[in-house]
C-alpha positions as CSV (number, residue, x, y, z in Angstrom):
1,X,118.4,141.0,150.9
2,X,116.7,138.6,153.3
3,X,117.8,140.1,156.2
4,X,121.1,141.2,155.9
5,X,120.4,145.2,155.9
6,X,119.1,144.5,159.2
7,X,122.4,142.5,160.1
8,X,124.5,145.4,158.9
9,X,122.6,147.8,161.2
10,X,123.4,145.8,164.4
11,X,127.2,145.5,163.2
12,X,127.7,148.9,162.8
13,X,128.2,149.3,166.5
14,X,129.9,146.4,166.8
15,X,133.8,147.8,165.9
16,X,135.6,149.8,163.2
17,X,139.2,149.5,162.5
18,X,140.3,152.2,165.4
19,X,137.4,151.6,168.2
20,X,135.9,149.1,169.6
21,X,132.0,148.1,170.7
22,X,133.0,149.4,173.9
23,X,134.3,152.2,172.5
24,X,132.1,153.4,170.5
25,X,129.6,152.9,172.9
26,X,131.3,155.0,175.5
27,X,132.2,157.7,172.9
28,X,128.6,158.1,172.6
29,X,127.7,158.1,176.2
30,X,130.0,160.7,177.4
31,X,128.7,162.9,173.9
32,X,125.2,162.0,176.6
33,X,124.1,160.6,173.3
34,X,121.0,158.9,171.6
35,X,122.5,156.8,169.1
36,X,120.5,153.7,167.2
37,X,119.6,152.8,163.9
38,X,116.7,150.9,161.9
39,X,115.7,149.4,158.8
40,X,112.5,149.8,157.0
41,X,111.8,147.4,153.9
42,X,113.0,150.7,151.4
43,X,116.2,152.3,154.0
44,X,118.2,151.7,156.7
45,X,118.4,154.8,158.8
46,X,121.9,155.5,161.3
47,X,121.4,158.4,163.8
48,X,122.4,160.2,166.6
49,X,121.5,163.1,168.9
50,X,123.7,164.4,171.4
51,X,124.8,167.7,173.4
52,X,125.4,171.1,170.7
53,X,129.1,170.8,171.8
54,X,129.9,167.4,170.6
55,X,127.8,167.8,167.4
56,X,130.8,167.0,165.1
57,X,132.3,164.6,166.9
58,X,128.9,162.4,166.8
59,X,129.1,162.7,163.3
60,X,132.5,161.8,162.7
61,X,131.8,158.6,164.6
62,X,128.9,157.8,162.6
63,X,130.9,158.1,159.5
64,X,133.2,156.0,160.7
65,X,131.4,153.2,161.7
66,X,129.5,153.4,158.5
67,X,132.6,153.6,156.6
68,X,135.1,151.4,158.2
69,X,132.9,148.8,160.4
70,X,135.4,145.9,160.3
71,X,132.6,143.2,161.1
72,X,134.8,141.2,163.8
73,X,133.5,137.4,163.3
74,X,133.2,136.9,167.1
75,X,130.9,139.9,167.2
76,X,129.0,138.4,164.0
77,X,128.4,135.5,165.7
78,X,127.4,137.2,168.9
79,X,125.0,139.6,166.7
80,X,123.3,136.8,164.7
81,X,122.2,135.2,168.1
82,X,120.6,138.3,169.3
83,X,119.0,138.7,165.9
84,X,117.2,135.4,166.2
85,X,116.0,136.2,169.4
86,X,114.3,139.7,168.3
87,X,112.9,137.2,165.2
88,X,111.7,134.4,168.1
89,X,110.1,137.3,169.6
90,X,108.5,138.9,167.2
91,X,106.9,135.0,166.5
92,X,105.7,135.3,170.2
93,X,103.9,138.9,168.9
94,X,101.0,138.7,167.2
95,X,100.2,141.5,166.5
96,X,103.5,142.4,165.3
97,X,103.6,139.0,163.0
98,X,100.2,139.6,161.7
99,X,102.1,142.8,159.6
100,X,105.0,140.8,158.6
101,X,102.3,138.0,157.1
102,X,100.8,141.0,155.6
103,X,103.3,142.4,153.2
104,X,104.1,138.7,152.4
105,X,100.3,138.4,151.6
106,X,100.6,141.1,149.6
107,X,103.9,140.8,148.0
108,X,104.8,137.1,148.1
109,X,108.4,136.5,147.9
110,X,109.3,139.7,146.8
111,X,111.8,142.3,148.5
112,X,108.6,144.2,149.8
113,X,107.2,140.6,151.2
114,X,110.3,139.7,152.7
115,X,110.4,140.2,156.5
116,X,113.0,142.9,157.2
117,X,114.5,140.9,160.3
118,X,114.8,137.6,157.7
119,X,114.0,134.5,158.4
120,X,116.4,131.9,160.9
121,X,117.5,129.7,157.9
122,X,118.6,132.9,156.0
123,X,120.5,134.8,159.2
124,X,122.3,131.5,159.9
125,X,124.2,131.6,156.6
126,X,125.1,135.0,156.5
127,X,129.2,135.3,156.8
128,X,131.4,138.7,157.2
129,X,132.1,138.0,153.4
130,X,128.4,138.6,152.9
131,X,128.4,141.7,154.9
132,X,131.4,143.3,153.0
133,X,130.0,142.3,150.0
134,X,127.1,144.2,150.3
135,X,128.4,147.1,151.9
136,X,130.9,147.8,148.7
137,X,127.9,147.1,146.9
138,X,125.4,149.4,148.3
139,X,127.0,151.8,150.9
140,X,127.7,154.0,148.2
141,X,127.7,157.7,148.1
142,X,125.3,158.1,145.1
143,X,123.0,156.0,147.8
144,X,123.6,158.1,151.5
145,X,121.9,161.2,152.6
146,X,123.2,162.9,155.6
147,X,120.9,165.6,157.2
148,X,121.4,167.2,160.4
149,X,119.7,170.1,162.6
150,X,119.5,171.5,165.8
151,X,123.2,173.0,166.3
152,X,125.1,172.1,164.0
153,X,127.7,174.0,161.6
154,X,126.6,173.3,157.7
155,X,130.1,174.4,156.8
156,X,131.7,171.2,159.3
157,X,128.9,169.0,158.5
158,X,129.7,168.9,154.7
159,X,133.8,168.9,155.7
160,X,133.1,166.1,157.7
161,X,131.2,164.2,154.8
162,X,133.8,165.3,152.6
163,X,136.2,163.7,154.9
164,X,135.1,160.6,155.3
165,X,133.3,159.8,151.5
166,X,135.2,162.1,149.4
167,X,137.4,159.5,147.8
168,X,134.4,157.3,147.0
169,X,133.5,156.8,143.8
170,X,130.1,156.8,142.5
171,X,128.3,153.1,142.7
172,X,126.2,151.7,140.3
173,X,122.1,153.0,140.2
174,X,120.4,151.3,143.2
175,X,118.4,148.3,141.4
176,X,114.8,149.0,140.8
177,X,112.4,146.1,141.0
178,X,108.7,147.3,141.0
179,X,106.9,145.6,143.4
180,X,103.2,144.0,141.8
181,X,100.5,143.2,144.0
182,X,99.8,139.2,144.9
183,X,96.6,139.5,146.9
184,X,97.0,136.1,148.3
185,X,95.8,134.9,152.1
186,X,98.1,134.1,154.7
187,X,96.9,132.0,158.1
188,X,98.6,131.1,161.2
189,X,96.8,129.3,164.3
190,X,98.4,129.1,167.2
191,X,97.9,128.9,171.1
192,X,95.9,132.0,171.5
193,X,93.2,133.6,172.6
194,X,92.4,136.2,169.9
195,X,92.2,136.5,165.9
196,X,94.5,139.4,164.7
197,X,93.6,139.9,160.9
198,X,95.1,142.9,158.9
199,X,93.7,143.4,154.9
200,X,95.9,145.2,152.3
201,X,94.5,146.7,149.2
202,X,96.6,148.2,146.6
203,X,97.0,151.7,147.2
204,X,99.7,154.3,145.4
205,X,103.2,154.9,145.6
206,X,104.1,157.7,148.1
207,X,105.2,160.3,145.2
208,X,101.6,159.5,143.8
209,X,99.1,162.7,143.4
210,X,96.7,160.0,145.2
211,X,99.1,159.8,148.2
212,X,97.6,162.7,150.6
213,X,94.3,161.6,149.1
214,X,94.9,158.0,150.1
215,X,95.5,159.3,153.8
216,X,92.7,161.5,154.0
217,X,90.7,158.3,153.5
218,X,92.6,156.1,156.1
219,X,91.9,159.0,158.4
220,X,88.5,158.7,158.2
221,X,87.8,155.3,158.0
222,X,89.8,154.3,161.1
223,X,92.3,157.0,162.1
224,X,90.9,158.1,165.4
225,X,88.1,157.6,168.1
226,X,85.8,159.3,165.6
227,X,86.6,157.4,162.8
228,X,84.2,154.9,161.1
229,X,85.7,152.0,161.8
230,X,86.0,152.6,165.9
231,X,82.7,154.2,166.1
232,X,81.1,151.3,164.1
233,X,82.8,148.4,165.2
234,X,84.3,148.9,168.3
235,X,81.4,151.4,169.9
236,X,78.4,150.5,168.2
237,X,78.7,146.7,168.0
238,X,81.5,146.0,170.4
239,X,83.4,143.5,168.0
240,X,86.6,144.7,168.7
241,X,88.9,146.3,171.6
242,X,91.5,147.6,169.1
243,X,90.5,148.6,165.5
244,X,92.6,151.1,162.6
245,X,93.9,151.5,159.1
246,X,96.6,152.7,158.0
247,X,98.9,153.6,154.5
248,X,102.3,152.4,153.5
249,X,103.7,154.3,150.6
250,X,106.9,152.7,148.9
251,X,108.9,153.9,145.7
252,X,106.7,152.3,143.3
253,X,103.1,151.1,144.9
254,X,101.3,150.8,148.4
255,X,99.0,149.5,150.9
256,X,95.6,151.1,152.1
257,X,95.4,148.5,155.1
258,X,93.2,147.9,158.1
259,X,93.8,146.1,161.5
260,X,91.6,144.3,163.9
261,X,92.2,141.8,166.7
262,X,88.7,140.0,168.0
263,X,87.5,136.8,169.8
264,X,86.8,133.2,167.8
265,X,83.1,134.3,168.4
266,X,82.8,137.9,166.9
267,X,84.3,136.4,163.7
268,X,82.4,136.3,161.5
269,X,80.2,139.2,162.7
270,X,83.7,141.6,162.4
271,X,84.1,140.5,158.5
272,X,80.5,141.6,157.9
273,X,80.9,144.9,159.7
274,X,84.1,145.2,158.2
275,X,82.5,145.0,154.6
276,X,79.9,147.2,155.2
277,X,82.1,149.8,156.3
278,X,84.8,149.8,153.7
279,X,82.1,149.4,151.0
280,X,80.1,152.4,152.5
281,X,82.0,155.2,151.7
282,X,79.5,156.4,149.2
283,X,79.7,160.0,151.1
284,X,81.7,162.3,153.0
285,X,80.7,164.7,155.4
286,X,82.3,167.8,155.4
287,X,82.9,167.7,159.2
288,X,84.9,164.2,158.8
289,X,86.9,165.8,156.1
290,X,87.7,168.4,158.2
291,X,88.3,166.4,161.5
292,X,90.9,164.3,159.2
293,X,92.7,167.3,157.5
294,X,93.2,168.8,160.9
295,X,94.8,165.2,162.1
296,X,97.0,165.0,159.2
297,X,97.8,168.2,159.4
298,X,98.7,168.4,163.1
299,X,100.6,165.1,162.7
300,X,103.4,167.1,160.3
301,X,103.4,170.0,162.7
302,X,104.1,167.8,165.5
303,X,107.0,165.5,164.0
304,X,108.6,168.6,163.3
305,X,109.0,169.3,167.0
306,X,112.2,168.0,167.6
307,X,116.2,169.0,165.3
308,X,115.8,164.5,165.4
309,X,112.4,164.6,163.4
310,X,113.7,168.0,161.4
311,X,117.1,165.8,160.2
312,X,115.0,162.5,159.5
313,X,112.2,164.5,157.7
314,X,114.8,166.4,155.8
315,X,116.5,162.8,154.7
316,X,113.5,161.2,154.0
317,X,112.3,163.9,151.4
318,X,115.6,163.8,150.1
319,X,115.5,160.3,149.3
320,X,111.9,160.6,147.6
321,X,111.3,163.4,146.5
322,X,114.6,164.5,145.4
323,X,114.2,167.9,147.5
324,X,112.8,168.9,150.7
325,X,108.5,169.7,151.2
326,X,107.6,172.3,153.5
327,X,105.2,171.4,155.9
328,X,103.4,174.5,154.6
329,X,103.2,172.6,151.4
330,X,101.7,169.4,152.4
331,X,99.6,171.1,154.6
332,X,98.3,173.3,151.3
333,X,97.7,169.6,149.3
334,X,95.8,168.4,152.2
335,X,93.8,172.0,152.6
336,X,92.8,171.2,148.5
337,X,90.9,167.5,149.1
338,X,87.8,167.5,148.4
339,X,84.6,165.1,149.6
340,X,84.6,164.1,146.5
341,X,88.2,163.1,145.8
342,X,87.9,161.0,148.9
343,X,84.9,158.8,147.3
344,X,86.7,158.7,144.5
345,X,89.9,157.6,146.5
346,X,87.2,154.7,148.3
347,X,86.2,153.7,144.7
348,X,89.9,153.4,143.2
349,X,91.3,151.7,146.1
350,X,88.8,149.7,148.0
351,X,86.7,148.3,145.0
352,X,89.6,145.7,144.8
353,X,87.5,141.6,144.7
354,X,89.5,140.2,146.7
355,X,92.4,142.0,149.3
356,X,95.5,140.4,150.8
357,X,94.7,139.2,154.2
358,X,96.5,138.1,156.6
359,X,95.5,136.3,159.8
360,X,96.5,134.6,163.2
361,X,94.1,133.1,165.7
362,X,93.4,130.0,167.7
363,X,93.6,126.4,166.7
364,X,90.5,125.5,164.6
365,X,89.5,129.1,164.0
366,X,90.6,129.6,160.7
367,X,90.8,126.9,158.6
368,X,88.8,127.1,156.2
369,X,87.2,130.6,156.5
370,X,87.1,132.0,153.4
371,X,88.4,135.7,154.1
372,X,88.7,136.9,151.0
373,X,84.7,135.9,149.7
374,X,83.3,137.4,152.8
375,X,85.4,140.6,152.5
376,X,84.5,141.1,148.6
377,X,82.4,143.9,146.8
């Protein structure tokens, strides 16, 4: 959409046909409310979190603004300025932009390679025809979960939905495009002082068997202090202050990516000790399988901590799994991974000849530097 999910979340405060952005933002102060939203490249996520007695209330508001923002073109023009500053920043980032050149270096111009905040020449054109557009398009009930927790009333939560999306009538099927891996290099030099460079391989979807697998691996190649990444290249040799991978999991594919930011002079050295860690996972000790087992595992008992993380969990399994997982449950797929299921996970996923990379770093530092050669098997 190029951007224009992201608009749509910033309007959705911005005025409905009864309040206005004053308004709404005072009805949610006096609730002593958290109310925000975000976009990720797969959903765009409303929410609020306010005091037990004003439970309904909150979510009658965010109803309304979902269902009857009236996108006043002074606001819209107000909005789209404020969007390209947080794009001008995000340029002035980079270690933020690194991750946006990253799913274009591994997506191309694809939805999943698209930057989620779109690109100036793309917010300049949008028009409050475009965002009504889209919202009769894909605001639909057949596409909105609504969780809550904490305490709240099931019986008013689902007479408030009722309410407010009753009368809707089913949309069309979301559009399914599967994503397909480009594996290209993206560069960027500017007036800095260090090289940020993230790799992507091609990992699994997030409904894949591989998934909890896939992280398992991540975990122990650069997931914490004892990882092998950090203890390798930030400990032993010093290359680099800040040092990680990570997983992305989408509807239909993923990323098994790693991150590190270094000087123009531990360059090259970081892409050898870079290779020679991802291509040495030929073994796994049972200590570092535990050590990342209990990480993963403590991260799910931890995001459950708060009715906020219960209601987004709840949503989020909703939307991809089709039901709600049990933290119990994960915790029992993670419990079953085996030493041997991670090599294997090392040999499906990081035997790829050539990752995406993407890269920014000083004038004259890049050009030229063939990433992908000195990163291959």
């Amino acid at each position: 959409d190029g951007g224009l999910s992201h608009m749509l979340e910033h309007m959705a405060f911005k005025g409905t046909a009864k309040m206005s952005a004053k308004h709404i933002a005072e009805a949610f102060d006096m609730m002593g409310g958290n109310v925000n939203a975000y976009t990720s490249h797969e959903h765009t996520v409303y929410y609020a979190k306010v005091l037990k007695e004003y439970a309904n209330e909150a979510l009658e508001l965010l109803c309304e603004i979902m269902r009857y923002s009236n996108f006043d073109q002074a606001e819209l023009e107000r909005e789209r300025e404020v969007i390209l500053q947080e794009i001008a920043m995000n340029q002035d980032s980079p270690d933020d932009l690194v991750f946006d050149m990253s799913q274009e270096s591994s997506f191309g111009d694809q939805p999943l390679g698209r930057p989620i905040l779109g690109k100036p020449t793309r917010v300049n054109t949008f028009s409050r025809e475009d965002l009504i557009r889209y919202t009769t398009t894909h605001y639909q009930p057949n596409r909105i979960t609504l969780a809550a927790a904490g305490a709240v009333d099931a019986k008013a939560v689902k007479q408030i939905a009722h309410t407010y999306f009753g009368d809707m009538k089913p949309g069309a099927p979301a559009p399914i495009i599967d994503a397909s891996h480009q594996c290209t290099v993206r560069t960027l030099e500017k007036d800095l002082e260090q090289i940020q460079i993230v790799l992507g391989f091609p990992s699994c979807a997030i409904t894949h068997p591989d998934y909890y697998k896939v992280q398992t691996l991540s975990t122990i190649l650069g997931g914490g202090m004892s990882s092998r990444l950090f203890q390798e290249i930030r400990e032993r040799l010093g290359l680099a202050y800040s040092v990680s991978s990570f997983v992305s999991g989408y509807r239909d594919t993923g990323i098994l990516g790693v991150y590190a930011g270094t000087t123009r002079e531990h360059m090259d050295e970081l892409l050898g000790a870079l290779r020679k860690v991802l291509h040495g996972m030929n073994s796994v000790s049972e200590d570092e399988l535990l050590r990342a087992k209990n990480q993963l595992k403590a991260n799910l008992v931890m995001t459950r901590e708060s009715s906020g993380a219960i209601a987004e969990w709840m949503a989020r399994h909703l939307h991809i799994y089709g039901r709600v997982r049990s933290a119990e449950e994960l915790m029992q797929e993670i419990n079953a991974i085996t030493s041997k299921d991670i090599v294997e996970m090392a040999q499906r996923y990081l035997a790829h000849p050539a990752p995406a990379v993407a890269a920014i770093g000083p004038h004259g530092s890049l050009a030229g530097v063939a990433l992908q050669d000195r990163l291959a098997a």
